[in-house]
Every structure is written in C-alpha cells, then in structure tokens.
N, C-alpha and C positions, 0 to 999 in steps of 0.2 A: 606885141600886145602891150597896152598899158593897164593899171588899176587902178581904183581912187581909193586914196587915205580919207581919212575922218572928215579933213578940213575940206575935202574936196576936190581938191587938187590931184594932177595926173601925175600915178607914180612911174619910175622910172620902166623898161620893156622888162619883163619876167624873161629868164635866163630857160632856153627850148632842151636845158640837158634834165628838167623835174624841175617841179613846182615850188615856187620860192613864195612867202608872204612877206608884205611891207606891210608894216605897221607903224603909226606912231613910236609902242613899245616894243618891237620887236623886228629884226629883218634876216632873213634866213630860210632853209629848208624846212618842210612843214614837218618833218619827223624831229627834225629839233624843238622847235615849239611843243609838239607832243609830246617829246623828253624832257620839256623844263616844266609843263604843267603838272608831268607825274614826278616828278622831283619838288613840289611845290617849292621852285625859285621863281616861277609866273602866276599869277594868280588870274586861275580862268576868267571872273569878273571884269578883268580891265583886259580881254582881248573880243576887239568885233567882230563876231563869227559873219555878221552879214557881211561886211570886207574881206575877209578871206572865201565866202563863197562866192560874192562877186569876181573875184580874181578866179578862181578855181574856175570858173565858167567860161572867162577868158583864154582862161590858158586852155583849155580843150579845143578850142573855136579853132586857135592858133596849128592845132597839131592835124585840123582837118582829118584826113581819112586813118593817118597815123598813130591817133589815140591809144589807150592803154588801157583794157577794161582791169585788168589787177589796180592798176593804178586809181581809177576813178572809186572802185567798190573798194577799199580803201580808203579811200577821202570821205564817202559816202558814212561809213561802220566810224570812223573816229569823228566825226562832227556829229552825226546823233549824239556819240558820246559828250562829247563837248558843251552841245545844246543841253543836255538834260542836268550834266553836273554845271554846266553853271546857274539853271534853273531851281535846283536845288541846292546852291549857294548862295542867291539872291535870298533866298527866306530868311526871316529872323533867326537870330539866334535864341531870342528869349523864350519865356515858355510856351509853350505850344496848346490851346483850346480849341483846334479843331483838330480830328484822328487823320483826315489828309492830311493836312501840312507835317504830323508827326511820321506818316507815313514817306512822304516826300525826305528829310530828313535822315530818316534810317536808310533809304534809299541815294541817297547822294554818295554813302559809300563804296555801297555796290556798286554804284557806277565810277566811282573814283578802282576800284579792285578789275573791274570789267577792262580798263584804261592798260590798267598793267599788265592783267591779262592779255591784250593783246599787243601792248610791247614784248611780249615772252614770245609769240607765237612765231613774231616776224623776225626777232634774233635767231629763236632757232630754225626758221626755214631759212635763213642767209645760212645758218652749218650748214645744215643738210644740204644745199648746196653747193657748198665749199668741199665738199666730203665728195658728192658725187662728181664735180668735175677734175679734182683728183683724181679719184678711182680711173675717171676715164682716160688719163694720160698713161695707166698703167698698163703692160702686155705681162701673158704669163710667158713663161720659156719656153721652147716647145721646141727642145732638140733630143737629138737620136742620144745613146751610152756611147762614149766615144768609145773606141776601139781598145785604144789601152787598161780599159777597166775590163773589159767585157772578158779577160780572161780569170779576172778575180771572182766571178761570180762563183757563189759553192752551189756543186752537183748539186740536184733533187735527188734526194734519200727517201725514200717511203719505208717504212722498218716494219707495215702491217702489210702480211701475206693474206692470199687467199683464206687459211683456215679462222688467220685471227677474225677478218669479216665475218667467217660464217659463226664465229661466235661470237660478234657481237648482236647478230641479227637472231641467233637462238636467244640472247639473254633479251630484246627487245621482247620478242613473239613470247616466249615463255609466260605464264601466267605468273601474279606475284602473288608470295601469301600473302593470307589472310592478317591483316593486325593482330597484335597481342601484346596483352598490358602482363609484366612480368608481378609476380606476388612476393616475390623475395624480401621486397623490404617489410613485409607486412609479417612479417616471419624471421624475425634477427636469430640467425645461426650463433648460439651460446657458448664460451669456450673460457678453456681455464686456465691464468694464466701459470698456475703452481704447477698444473698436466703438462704443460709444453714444458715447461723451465724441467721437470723432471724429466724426460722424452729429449729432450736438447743433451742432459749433464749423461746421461747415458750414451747415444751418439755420439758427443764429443769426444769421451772416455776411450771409445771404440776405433773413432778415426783419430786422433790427435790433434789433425787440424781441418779447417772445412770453409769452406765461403758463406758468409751472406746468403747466395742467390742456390746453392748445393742445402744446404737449412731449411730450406724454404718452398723447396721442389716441390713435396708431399700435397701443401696447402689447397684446399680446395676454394676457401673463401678472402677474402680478403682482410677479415677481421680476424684469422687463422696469423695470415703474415705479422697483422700489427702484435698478436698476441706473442708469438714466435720473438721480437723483435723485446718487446717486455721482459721476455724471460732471461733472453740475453743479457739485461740490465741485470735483473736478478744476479744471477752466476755471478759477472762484473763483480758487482757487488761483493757477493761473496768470494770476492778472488781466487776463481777457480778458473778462470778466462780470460784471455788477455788478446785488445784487437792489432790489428795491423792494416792500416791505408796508406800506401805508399802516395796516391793523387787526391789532390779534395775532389770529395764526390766519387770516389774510383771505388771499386771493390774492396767492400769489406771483409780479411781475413780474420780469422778466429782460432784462436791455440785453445787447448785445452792443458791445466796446469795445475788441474787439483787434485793429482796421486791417479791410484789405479782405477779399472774397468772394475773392479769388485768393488770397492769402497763409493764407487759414484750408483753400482747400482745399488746396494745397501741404504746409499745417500736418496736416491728416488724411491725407495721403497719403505721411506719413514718419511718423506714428504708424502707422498701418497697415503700414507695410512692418518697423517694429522689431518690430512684432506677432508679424509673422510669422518673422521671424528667431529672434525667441525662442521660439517655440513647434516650429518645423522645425530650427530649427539652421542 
C-alpha cells in the first residue's frame, strides 16, 4: 500500500504489522501520535487528518478480508476526536462575541479530557489482559494427602452427647421472657459509711483476721461493697487495721490491731450513737 503526504508525493508501503502514519511532521504508529497530541509535544493544527484518513483507508483495502474491527472503531472514536479538537483550536483566542464560538471553546477541553480518557481505557484493557493471560498459564494442585500425613490427622472428637442436643433444642423451642426494664437505678440503695465502718471494727475484733472478699460476703448491693471498702480506710486511718497483699492486685488481707472485742464494741456503740445525734439532732 502507499500514501500521499502534503506535497503529493507517494509515501513509502505502510508496515501490515498496524497502522503507521507518514507525515511531513510526524512518522510512526498512530497510538504514538495520540500520545504526543495528549502530551501536547504535537500540536493538533499542524497534523492532516485528511492524510491519515486517506492512509487509514489504505491500509484496510491492503488487509482485504483480514481486517480488524477493534482496530478500525478505534480509528474511527480517536479521529472524531482529533477532528473536533482541532476545530476547536482553529478558533481565535481573542474575545469571544458570539455564545457558539464561546461554547466551541469550553468545549475543546472536553474534548481534549475525552482524549485521555480514552488513553486510560486502552492502558487498562492491555492490564486486564496481561492479568488474564497469566491467570491462564496458571493450574491449581490437585493431588491426594500423601500418605505419610494422613497418619497425623487428629480423631474427630464430638464432646456433645445426645442429652446436651436435647437441651439445646429445649432452650431453642422454649419460650423467652418477656422484656424488663430493671428500676434499681431509679431507686439508689442508701448506706452509711460510719454503719459499716462500725459493723467491720466489731467483726474484725471477733475474727482477728479476714479477707477482702470474707468482708464483703453479706453485701447485697454493689454500693454496700464500695461502702464496706470506705470504712476500711476509716479503721486504716484510725490505726486499728493493718492490710496484707502479698501479689499486686491478689487478695487483700486484713488484721485487726486495735485491742479487744469489748473496747471495739464500746468503740461502735459511741460511733453509732454520734450517728445518730447528728442526723436527729
């Protein structure tokens, strides 16, 4: 196949491996020329699109039945593009008095973005094709447990007998209660911390020594515990107590060290009674 350049004259045979352009300014594969127009290193204006369709016509002719319709609607989608940005380069630059021409204009971008656009489309379908004829070279493995494992495998253990089933399918079938919004907190359990701390110095007197969690048995609420835990400090305080944790965080022991079972109840039964004076008057 030949082409004509500008002057005329017959260009050299077009290369049957794709489509090459000769031009004055330019000689190469037509996806280069694409890539130096969206690279502006060519300037659409000085390339003749009617010379590369003329060739491009050519070269089809040449491939007779062989042709390529990716290849042609391709040719087809980037020379619109080409024709239109460079129609909307040809305009002046200066100011603009008619709303077409201004419109033309803001449009030359978009067509300049449309360009790259579909430089993006055709990089990434070469991946995806790169990816999928990988993949295809790939097999899974597909053999048997060779024998020498096959003794390592651990028994099947099921540790749920018959009854546990039949009770997990009574707690299924069972009906569930009803909801219920608890009212506890709307009702704060009142507690005093001189009543424990007297209740503790007595106890303590009795046993000698006690834990922590032996203290604390009785407690019905939780703000029972924090109070209990108060009074402790109280005693403390009053050096009548002394703790013992042998671990951090481990159990707290408790001595008692402030004289007898008489004088500690004596000792709670004049706290008790200022208690009460201050809270009666």
């Amino acid at each position: 196949m030949t082409g004509t350049d500008l002057a005329g004259q017959a260009s050299e045979p077009v290369q049957q491996d794709g489509f090459t352009v000769r031009l004055d300014n330019f000689e190469g594969p037509f996806d280069l020329l694409l890539q130096l127009i969206s690279q502006h290193q060519l300037d659409v204006t000085e390339v003749a699109l009617h010379q590369v369709t003329d060739e491009f016509i050519a070269y089809t002719r040449t491939l007779g039945e062989h042709w390529d319709l990716n290849e042609i609607t391709e040719f087809l989608v980037v020379a619109a593009t080409l024709l239109d940005l460079k129609a909307a380069r040809l305009l002046p630059a200066a100011d603009v008095e008619d709303e077409e021409d201004l419109a033309l204009l803001e449009a030359r971008d978009l067509l300049f973005a449309r360009l790259l656009q579909y430089r993006a489309y055709k990089q990434v379908a070469a991946l995806f094709g790169e990816l999928e004829a990988g993949a295809l070279r790939r097999y899974p493995r597909a053999v048997s447990l060779e024998e020498r494992f096959e003794s390592l495998l651990p028994e099947v253990v099921i540790g749920v007998g018959p009854e546990r089933f039949a009770e997990v399918a009574a707690a299924v079938f069972r009906p569930k209660p009803p909801p219920t919004v608890s009212l506890e907190h709307l009702h704060q359990h009142q507690v005093s911390v001189r009543e424990h701390a007297a209740l503790l110095r007595v106890r303590l007197a009795e046993r000698g020594v006690a834990t922590f969690t032996e203290l604390v048995a009785d407690c019905g609420h939780a703000v029972e515990i924090v109070a209990r835990f108060l009074a402790l400090l109280e005693l403390y305080r009053e050096q009548v107590v002394r703790f013992d944790q042998e671990d951090p965080l481990g159990e707290l022991v408790v001595h008692w060290v402030g004289g007898s079972v008489e004088q500690a109840q004596a000792d709670a039964e004049a706290q008790r009674a200022r208690q009460d004076e201050e809270e009666y008057g």
